[in-house]
C-alpha positions as CSV (number, residue, x, y, z in Angstrom):
1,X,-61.4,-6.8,83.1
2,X,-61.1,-4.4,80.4
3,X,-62.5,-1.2,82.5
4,X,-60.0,-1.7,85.3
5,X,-57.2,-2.0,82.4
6,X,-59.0,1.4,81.1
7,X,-59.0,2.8,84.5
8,X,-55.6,2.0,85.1
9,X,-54.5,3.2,81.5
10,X,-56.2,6.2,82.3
11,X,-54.8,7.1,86.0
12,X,-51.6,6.4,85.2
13,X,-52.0,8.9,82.3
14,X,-52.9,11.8,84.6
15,X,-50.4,10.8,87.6
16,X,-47.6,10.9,84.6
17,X,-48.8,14.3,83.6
18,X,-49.2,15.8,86.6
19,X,-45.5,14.6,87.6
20,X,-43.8,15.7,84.2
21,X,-45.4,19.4,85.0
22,X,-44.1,19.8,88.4
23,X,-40.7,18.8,87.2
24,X,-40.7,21.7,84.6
25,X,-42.6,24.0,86.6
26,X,-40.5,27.6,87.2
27,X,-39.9,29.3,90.4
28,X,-39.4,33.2,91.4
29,X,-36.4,32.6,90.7
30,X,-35.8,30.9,87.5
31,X,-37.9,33.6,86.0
32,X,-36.0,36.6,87.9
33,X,-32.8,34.7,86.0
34,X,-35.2,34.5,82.9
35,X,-36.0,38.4,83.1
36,X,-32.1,39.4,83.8
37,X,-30.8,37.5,80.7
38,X,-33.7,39.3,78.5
39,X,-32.7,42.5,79.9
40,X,-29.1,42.2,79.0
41,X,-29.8,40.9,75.8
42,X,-31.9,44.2,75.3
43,X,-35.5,42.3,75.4
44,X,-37.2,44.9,77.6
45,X,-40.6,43.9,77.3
46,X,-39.9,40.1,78.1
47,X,-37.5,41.1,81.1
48,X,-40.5,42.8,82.9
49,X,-43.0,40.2,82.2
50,X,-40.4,37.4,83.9
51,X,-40.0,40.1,87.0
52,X,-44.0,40.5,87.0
53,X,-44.4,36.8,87.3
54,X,-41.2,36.2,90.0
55,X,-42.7,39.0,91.7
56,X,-46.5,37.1,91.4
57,X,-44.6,34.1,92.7
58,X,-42.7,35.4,95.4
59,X,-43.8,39.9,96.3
60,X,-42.1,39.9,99.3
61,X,-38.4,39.8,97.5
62,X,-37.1,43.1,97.1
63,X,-34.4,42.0,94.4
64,X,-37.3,41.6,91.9
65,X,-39.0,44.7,93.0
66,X,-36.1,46.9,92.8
67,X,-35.7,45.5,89.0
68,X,-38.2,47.3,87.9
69,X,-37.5,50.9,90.1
């Protein structure tokens, strides 16, 4: 009885996990919004590495690669 409890416990665990990270997890374009805010706020360096990773996410939009020329 107590290793299907501990089983349980512990599957549960993981499915909660992998659900809480797929809730929070960013698209293209949450970072290409992420990268445009740094920019006008005069963070550079942190408004290309947001358009690097939209554009990782998602090369084939031409928003992100005209962002950085």
């Amino acid at each position: 009885m107590k290793i299907k409890y501990t089983r349980l416990t512990i599957y549960s665990s993981i499915f909660l996990l992998i659900n809480i990270s797929l809730c929070f997890a960013k698209t293209a374009e949450d970072y290409f919004q992420s990268s445009d805010k740094k920019y006008l706020s005069g963070n550079l360096d942190g408004a290309i590495a947001d358009t690097e990773k939209a554009l990782a996410l998602d090369n084939n939009n031409e928003s992100y690669k005209n962002f950085l020329g």
